[in-house]
N, C-alpha and C positions, 0 to 999 in steps of 0.2 A: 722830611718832617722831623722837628728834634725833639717830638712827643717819642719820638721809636726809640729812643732810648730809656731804658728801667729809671738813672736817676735823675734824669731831666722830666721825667713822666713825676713820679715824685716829688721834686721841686715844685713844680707848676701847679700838682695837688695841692699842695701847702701852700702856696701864695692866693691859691682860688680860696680854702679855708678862711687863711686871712684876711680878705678881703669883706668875706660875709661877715665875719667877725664883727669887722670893723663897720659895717650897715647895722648890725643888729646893737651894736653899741650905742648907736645915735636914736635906734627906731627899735628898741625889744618886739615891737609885736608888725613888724615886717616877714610876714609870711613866707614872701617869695625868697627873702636871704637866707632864713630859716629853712625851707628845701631844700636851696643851693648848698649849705654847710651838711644837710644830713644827705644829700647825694655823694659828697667830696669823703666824709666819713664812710659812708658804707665802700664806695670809691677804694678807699683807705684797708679794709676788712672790718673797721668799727664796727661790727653790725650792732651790737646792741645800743650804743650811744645813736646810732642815727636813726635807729627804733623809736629810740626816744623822742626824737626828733623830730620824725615822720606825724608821732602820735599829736606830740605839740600845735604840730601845723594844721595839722586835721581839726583840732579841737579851737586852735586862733581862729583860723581861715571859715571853719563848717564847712568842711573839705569842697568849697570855689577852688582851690588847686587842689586841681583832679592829677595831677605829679605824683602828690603824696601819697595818692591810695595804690597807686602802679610799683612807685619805689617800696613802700610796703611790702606789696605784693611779692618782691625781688628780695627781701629781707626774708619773709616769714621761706619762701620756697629753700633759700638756703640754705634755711633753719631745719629744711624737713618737715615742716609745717603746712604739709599739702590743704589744709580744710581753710585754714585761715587764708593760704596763699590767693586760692580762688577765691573766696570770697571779695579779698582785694581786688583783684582783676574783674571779676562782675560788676563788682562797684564803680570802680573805674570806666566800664564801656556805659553802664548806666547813666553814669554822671557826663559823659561824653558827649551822648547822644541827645542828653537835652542840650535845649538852646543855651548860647552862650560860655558854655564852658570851653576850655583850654585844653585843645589838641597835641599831639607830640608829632606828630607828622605833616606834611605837606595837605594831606586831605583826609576827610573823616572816613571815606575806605581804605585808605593806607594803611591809618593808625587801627580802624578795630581790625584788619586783618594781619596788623603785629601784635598785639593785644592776644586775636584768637589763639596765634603760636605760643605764648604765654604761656596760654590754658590749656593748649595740647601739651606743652612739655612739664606742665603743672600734671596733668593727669599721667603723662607717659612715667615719671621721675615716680611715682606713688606707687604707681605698679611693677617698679623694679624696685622700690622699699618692699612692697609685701611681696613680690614672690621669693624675698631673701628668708621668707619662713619654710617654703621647701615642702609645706608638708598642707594639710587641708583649711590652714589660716591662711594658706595664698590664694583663697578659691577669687575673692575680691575681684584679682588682679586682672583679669580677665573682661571686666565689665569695666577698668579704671582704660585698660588699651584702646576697649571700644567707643570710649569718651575721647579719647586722644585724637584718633582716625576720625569720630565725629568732629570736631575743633579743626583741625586741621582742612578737613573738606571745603570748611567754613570760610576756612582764612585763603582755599585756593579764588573759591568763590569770588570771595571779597575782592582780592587780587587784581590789579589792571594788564600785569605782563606773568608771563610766565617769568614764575621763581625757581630756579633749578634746584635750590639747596633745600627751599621749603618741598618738593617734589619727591627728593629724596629722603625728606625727615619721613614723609606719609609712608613709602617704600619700609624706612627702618621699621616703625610702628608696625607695620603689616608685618615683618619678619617677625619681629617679637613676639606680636599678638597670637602669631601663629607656633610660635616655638612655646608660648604659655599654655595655650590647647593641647600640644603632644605631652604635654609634660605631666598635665594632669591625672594620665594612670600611675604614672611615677607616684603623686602626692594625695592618691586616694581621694580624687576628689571627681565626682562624677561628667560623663561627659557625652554627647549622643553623636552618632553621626553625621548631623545636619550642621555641628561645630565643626567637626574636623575637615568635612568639604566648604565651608565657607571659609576656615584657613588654606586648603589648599587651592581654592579660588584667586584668596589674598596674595599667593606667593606664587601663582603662577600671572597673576597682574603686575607684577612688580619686579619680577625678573628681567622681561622684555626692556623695561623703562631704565634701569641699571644700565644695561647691555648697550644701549642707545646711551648712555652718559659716556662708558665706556667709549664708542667709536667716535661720538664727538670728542674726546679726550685725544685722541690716536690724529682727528684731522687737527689739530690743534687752536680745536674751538674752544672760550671760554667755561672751563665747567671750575667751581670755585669747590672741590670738593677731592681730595688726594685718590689718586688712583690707586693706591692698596687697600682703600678704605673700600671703594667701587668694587675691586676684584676681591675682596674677603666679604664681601656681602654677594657677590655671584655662587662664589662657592659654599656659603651657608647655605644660601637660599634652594640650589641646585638638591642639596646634600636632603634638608629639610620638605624638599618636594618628594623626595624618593621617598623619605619617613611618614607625610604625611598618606600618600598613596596604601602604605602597607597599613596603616592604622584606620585608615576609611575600611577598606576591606574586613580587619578584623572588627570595627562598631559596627560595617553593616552585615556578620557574620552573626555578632552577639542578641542585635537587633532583630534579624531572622528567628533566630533562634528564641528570644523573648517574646517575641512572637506565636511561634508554635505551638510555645509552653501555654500561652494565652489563651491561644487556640485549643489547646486540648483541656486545661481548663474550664475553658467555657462550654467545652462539648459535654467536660463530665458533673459540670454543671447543668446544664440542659438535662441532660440523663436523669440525673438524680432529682431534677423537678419532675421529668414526667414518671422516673417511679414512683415518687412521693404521692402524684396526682393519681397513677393509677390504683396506687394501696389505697388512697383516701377514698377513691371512688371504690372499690372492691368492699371494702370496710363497710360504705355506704349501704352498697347493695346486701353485706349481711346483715347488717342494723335492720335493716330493710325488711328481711326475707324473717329472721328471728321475730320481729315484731310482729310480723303478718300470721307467725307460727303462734305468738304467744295471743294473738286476737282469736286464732281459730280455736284454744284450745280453750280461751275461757266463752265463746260461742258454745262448744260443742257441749263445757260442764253446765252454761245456763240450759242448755237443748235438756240435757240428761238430768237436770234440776226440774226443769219444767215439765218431765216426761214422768219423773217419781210421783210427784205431787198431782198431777194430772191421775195414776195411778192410784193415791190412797182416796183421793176424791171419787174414783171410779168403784173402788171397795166401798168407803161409807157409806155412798151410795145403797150400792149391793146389801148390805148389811141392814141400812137401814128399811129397803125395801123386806129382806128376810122377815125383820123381827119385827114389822108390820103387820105381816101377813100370816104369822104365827098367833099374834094377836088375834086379828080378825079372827081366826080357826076357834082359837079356843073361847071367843067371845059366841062362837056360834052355838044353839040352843041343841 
């Protein structure tokens, strides 16, 4: 192939440039030449001119070439442009999957299962931008992996044969994903238990599958993926099981322990309601018992009121009977 050479690769770029060039000279608003030049440009490392480009054809076409919005996609990701990237690529399978639009592959599962990879390495690429902050701005990073491994499941899905390289991109992701979870006491950023065993889940899934590339490698099966790259991921992976085991232990240590504290919390919370409940009610009963005291004692002053007065009425009485009968006496002849 005398594309395998650098300046014949080149050459050939440039004469395909020219070529659309010379379409769009005759026909400006010739869409499909116009992605052909902003493919050959980006091609080139132009990216921003084939930006241009891209945009152009989106805005001629009302992106009917669904090319545009995928090369996009492969612009802005370059760029580092994770939000817009995917947006591209969504765009892209949307537009796909209606009727009539223009496919990049042999069949409409092919292509959105190269597509999904897109948007796995769109998500994986963001999460190794943010956990380059190191500290608790990489918490993200963690939830960008789990999108990847989502994507990727997708595109195994999609898939008609087994892909050996897409197989082991899921492998890598899972190591990451999982080396981003140990790392998180490093960057202060919170973590439970149930994280760290479903990493070490990940990487006890993914070990076996390595291992197996591995031996197919050794009978001299097709595996398109360098054996140092396979044996430096075994021994990550190996190294990273033994780390993530000591870290389960110590979250589910801390968690115990948080636990306890909970526990006894809530005992001396308990506690403290039913003293509160018993003083309330005690308090009650002398509310209670005071009252009853202060009822009998104003009983006992009406009793001792009503015994006085009963009293000077029992004198006037008396008195008046007296001086009645003094009367009488002295009225007597």
């Amino acid at each position: 192939n005398n594309l395998n050479t650098v300046g014949k690769y080149s050459k050939h770029l440039q004469y395909a440039a020219d070529f659309y060039r010379r379409i769009l000279q005759k026909d400006n608003a010739n869409a499909y030449a116009a992605n052909g030049l902003g493919t050959v440009l980006a091609e080139k490392g132009k990216l921003l001119e084939a930006k241009e480009v891209f945009n152009r054809v989106r805005e001629v076409s009302g992106d009917t070439i669904a090319d545009a919005l995928l090369n996009l996609g492969h612009i802005y990701l370059a760029q580092k442009k994770h939000p817009e990237a995917l947006q591209m690529y969504l765009s892209y399978m949307s537009r796909t999957q209606s009727s009539g639009a223009q496919i990049t592959s042999k069949s409409q599962e092919d292509d959105e299962a190269e597509v999904l990879q897109y948007i796995a390495f769109a998500h994986f690429d963001w999460a190794r931008q943010t956990e380059l902050f190191n500290d608790v701005k990489a918490a993200p990073a963690d939830e960008r992996y789990k999108k990847c491994i989502e994507y990727l499941e997708m595109a195994m899905k999609k898939s008609k044969r087994e892909n050996i390289l897409l197989r082991f991109n899921w492998c890598m992701a899972k190591l990451q994903a999982a080396n981003c979870v140990l790392q998180k006491v490093n960057r202060n950023i919170r973590r439970t238990a149930q994280e760290v065993k479903d990493a070490l889940t990940g990487l006890e899934e993914s070990l076996p599958i390595i291992q197996t590339m591995i031996q197919w490698k050794q009978e001299k099966r097709k595996v398109p993926i360098q054996s140092s790259m396979l044996t430096d991921f075994v021994s990550q992976c190996k190294h990273n099981i033994d780390s993530a085991k000591g870290h389960l232990n110590e979250e589910l240590r801390k968690e115990q322990d948080a636990q306890a504290l909970r526990d006894i919390q809530r005992m001396d919370a308990e506690a403290s309601k039913k003293s509160n409940e018993m003083k309330a009610s005690l308090d009650k009963e002398r509310e209670a018992h005071e009252e009853e005291e202060r009822e009998q004692r104003a009983i006992d002053k009406m009793k001792r009121v009503a015994n006085l007065t009963e009293g000077w009425k029992v004198a006037e009485t008396a008195t008046k009977k007296e001086k009645t009968a003094k009367k009488k006496k002295g009225d007597a002849p």
